[in-house]
C-alpha positions in Angstrom: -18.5 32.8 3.5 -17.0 29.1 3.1 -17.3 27.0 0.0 -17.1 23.6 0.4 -16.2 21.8 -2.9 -16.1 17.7 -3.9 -12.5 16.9 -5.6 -13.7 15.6 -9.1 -10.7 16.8 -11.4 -7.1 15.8 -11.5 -6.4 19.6 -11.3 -8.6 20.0 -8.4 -6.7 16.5 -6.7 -3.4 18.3 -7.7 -4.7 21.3 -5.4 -5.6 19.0 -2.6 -2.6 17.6 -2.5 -0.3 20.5 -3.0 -2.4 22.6 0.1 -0.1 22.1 2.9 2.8 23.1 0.5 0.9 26.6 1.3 0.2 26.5 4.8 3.8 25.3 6.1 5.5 27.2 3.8 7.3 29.1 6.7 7.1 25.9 9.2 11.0 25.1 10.1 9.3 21.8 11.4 6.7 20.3 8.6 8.1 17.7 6.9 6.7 16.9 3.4 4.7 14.0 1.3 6.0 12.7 -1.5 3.8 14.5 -4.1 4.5 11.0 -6.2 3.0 8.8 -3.2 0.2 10.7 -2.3 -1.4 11.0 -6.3 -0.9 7.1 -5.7 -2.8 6.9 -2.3 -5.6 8.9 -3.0 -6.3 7.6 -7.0 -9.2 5.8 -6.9 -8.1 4.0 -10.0 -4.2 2.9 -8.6 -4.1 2.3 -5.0 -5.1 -1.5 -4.1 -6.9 -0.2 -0.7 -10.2 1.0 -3.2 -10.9 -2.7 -3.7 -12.2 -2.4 0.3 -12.5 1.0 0.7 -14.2 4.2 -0.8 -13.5 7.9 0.0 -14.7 11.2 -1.1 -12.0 14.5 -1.0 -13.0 18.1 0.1 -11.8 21.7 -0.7 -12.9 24.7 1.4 -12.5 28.1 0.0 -12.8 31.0 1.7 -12.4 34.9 -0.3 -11.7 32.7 -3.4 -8.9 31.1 -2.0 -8.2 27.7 -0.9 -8.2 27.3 3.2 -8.8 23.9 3.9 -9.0 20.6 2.8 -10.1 16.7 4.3 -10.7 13.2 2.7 -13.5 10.9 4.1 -12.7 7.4 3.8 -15.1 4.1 4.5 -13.1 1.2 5.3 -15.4 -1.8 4.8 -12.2 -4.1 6.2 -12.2 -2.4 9.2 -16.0 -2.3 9.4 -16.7 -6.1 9.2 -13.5 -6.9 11.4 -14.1 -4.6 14.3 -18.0 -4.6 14.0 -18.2 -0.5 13.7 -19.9 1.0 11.3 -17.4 4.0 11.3 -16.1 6.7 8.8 -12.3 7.8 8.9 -11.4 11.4 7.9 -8.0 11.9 6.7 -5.5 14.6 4.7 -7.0 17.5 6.5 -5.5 20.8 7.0 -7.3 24.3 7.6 -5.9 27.8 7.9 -7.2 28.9 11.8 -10.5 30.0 11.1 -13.3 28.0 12.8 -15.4 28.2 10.1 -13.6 26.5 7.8 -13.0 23.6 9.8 -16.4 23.0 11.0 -17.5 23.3 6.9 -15.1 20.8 6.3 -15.9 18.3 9.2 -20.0 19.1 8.1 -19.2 17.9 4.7 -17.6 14.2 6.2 -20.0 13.9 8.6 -22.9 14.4 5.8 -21.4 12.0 4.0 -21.1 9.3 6.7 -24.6 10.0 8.1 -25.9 9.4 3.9 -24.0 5.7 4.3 -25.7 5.0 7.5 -22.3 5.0 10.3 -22.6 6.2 13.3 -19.3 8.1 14.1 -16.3 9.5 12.1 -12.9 9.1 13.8 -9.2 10.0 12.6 -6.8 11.1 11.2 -6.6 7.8 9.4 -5.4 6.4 6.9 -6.8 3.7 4.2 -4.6 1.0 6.4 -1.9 0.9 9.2 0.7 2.0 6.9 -1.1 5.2 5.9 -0.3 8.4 8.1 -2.3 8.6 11.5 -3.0 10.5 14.5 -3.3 14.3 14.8 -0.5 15.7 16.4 -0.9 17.4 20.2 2.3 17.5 21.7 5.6 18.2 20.4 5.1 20.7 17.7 8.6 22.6 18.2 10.3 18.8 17.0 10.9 18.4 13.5 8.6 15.8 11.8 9.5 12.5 10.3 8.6 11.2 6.5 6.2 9.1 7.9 4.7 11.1 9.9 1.4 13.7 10.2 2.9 17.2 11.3 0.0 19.9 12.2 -0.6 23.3 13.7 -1.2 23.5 17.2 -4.5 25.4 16.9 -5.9 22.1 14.9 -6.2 20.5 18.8 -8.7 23.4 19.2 -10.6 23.3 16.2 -11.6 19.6 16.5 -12.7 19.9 20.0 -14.7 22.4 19.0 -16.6 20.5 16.4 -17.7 17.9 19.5 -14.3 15.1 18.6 -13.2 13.5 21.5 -10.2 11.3 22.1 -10.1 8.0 20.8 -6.8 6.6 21.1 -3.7 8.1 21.6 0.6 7.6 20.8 3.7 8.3 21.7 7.0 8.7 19.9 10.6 8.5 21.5 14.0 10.2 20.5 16.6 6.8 21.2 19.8 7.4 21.7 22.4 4.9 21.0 23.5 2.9 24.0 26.9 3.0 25.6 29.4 0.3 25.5 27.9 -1.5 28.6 24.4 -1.5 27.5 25.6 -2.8 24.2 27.1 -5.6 26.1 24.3 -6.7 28.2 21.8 -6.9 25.4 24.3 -8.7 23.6 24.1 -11.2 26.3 20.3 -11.2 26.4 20.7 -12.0 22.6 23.3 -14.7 22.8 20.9 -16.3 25.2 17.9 -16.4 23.4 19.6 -17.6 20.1 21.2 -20.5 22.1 17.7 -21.6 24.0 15.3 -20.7 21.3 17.6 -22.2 18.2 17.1 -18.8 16.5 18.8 -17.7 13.8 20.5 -14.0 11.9 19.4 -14.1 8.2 22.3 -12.2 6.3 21.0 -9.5 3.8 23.9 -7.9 1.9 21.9 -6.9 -0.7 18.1 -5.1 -1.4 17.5 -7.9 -3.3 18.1 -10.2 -1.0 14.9 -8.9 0.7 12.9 -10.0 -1.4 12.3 -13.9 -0.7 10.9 -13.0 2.9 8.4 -10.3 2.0 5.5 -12.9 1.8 6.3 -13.8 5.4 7.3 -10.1 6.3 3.8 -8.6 5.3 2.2 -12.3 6.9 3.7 -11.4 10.0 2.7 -7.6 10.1 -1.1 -8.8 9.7 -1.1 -11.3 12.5 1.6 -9.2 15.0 -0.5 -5.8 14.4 -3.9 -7.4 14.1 -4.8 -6.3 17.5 -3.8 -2.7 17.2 -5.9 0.0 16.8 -8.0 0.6 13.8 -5.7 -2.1 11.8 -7.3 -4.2 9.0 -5.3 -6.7 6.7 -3.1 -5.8 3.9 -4.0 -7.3 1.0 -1.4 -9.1 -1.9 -2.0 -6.1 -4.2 -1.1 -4.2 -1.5 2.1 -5.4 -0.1 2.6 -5.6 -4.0 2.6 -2.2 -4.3 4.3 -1.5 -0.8 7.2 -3.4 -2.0 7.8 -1.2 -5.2 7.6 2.0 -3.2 9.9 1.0 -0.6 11.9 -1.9 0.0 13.8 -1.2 -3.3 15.2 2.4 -1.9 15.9 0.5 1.9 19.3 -0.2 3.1 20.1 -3.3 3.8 22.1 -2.8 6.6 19.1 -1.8 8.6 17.2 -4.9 7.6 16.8 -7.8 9.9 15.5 -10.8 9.8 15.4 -14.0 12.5 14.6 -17.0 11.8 13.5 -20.1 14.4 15.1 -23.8 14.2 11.8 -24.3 11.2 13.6 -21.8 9.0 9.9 -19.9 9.8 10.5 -15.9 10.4 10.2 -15.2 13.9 10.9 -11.4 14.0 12.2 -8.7 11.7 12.9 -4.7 12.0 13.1 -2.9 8.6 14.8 0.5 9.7 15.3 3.6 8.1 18.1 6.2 7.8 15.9 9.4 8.4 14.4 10.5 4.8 13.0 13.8 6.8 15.8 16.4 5.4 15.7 14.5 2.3 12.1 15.4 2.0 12.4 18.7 2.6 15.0 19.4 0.5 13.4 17.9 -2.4 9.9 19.5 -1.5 8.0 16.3 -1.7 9.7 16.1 -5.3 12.0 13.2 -6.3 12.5 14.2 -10.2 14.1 16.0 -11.5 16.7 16.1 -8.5 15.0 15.0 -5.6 16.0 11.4 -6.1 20.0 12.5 -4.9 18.7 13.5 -1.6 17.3 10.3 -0.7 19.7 8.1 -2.0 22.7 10.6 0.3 20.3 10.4 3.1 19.8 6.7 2.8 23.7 5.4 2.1 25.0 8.3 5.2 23.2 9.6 8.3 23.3 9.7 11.8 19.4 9.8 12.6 16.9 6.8 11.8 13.1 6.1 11.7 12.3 3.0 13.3 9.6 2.2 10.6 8.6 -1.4 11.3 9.2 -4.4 14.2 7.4 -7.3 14.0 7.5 -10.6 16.3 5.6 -13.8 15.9 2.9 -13.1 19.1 4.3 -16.8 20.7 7.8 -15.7 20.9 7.3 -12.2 21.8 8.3 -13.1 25.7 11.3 -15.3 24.2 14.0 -13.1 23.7 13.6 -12.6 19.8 13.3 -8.5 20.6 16.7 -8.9 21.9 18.2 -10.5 19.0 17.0 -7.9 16.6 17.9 -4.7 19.1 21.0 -6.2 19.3 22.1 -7.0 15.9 20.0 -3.3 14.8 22.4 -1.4 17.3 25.6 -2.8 16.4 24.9 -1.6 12.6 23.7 1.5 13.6 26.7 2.0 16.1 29.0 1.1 13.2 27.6 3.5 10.8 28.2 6.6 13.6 24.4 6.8 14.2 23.9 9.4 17.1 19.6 8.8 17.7 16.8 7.0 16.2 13.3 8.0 16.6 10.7 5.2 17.0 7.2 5.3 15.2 4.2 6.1 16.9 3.5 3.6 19.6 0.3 3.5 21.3 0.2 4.8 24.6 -1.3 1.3 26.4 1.6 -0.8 24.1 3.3 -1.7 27.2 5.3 -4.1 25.2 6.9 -2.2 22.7 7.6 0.6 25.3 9.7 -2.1 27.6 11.8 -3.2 24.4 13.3 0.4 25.1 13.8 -0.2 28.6 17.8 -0.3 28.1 17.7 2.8 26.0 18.5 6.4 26.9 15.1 7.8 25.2 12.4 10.5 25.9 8.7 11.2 24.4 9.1 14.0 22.3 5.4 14.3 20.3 2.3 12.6 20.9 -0.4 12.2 18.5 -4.2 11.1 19.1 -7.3 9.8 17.0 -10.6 11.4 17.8 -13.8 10.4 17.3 -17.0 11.9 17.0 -20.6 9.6 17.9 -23.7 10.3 16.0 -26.4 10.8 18.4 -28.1 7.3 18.0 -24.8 5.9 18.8 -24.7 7.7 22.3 -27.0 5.7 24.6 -24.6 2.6 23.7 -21.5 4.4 25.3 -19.2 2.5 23.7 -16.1 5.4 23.6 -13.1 2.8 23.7 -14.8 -0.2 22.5 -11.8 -0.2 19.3 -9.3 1.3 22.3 -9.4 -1.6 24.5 -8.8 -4.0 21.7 -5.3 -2.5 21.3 
């Protein structure tokens, strides 16, 4: 017999977010949330995305114990800009029991069927930024902080329960270039610099950061606007974005270009891999768990490609170039081996080719299902979000 209970109590939030502490206990390749981050995410009362969102958390227990968990999440952004009524589902793990899943896909389907939507599709996040995409390939790699890692048999369980997929990414393991390569995007960078009056804004500091973070987060809304399931950040947000992050970054793996109107035209924000960091802190940072990220971020040979952003007019005018360029020659420098890119979609032809020069191989793939109600069905829309990406 499964129990299906609402979250309503910190102590019962503390349990939903502690779960997959249980179930990947033995996993040499689940890589931990910041315990820290996700209270933040998922309190109704802290994170920004409530004032445009609202969500509802699930427990399943089975023989008293805990088995399962899910959050279901209605994005009125996304609604009114991509003309869906949809509901997102979110944070969910199960132990392998069919039951338990479909008990805890009943109870967000419920919920979006008492609002009115027509489907439920995820893993999602509240925005962008949030984790996404259920993993489906690649479950012998080791994870990345920003990433969702999930058993195998989840695949299963959620085509059971009638999902289908929705949209679908890649990730790539890059290795650093040799010499030659090196060179010839050099070139290509030279080049567009020279044509395109383009500029290398120097960053010595994390606090240097800070004056472009308007225009960074500006340029994230209009250069991923078209990307699946993407609404806009708000100021709060980026606000709080910019606390949690780009205070810990490196600065050597930050990089901005400017054009000839001192406008940003590009940037990548890199970095060094926080995955062993996370699990040797186990989602902690205090009392200890702070020294592991900051070793991990001042020395390592592995990064995460976290964010690349191009103004869409200058996309085809070799600003890619200048940042792979000047990004490579830091990483080079500081004896990085391999970088591994986040999720791309699978029909992002244009990030893909930025790799091109690269020495790189897909090692996981991740997807976002969806499931129609049936009054949705006669519209057959499946894709209507997907070929907006």
């Amino acid at each position: 017999m499964v129990e299906i209970v609402k979250v309503q109590t910190k102590r019962q939030l503390n349990q939903f977010i502690k779960f997959p502490f249980t179930l990947y206990k033995d996993n040499p390749y689940w890589v931990p949330s910041l315990i820290l981050d996700e209270k933040f995410t998922l309190d109704k009362n802290k994170n920004p995305a409530f004032e445009f969102s609202e969500a509802e958390y699930w427990l399943a227990y089975k023989d008293g114990k805990i088995a399962g968990r899910i959050a279901g999440i209605i994005s009125h952004s996304f609604i009114e800009k991509w003309g869906q009524p949809y509901a997102r589902f979110g944070w969910v793990d199960f132990i392998d029991d069919l039951e338990v899943s479909k008990a805890l896909f009943d109870a967000v389907e419920g919920w979006a069927r008492e609002k009115g939507l027509k489907a439920v599709h995820g893993p999602l996040g509240f925005c962008d930024l949030d984790k996404q995409g259920m993993l489906i390939e690649g479950f012998d790699e080791i994870g990345t902080f920003i990433t969702i890692y999930n058993h195998p048999y989840y695949m299963k369980h959620i085509e059971a329960h009638g999902y289908v997929k929705d949209a679908e990414w890649i990730e790539l393991d890059i290795k650093m270039p040799e010499a030659d390569v090196v060179k010839k995007i050099e070139s290509l960078a030279a080049r567009a610099m020279e044509k395109y009056k383009l500029r290398v804004v120097p960053v010595k500091k994390s606090k240097d950061v800070l004056p472009y973070v308007k225009e960074v987060f500006d340029l994230i809304n209009v250069g991923y606007e078209h990307l699946y399931g993407t609404v806009p950040l708000t100021d709060k947000q980026v606000e709080c974005y910019v606390k949690q992050y780009f205070t810990f970054m490196n600065p050597d793996y930050v990089c901005f270009i400017q054009d000839e109107n001192d406008r940003l035209a590009g940037f990548g924000i890199i970095f060094p891999s926080l995955t062993n960091a996370a699990r040797k802190s186990k989602g902690r940072l205090f009392p200890f768990g702070f020294i592991h990220f900051l070793k991990a971020i001042k020395k390592n040979d592995t990064l995460d490609l976290y964010l690349i952003a191009i103004r869409p007019e200058l996309r085809s005018k070799g600003v890619p170039y200048v940042l792979l360029s000047e990004l490579t020659k830091t990483a080079i420098r500081n004896g990085v081996v391999h970088a591994i890119a986040s999720p791309e979609l699978e029909t992002n032809h244009a990030v893909h080719s930025m790799w091109r020069n690269f020495d790189r191989r897909i090692n996981r793939r991740r997807r976002c299902y969806i499931k129609r109600f049936e009054a949705d069905t006669e519209k057959n829309d499946e894709g209507d979000v997907a070929d907006n990406k």
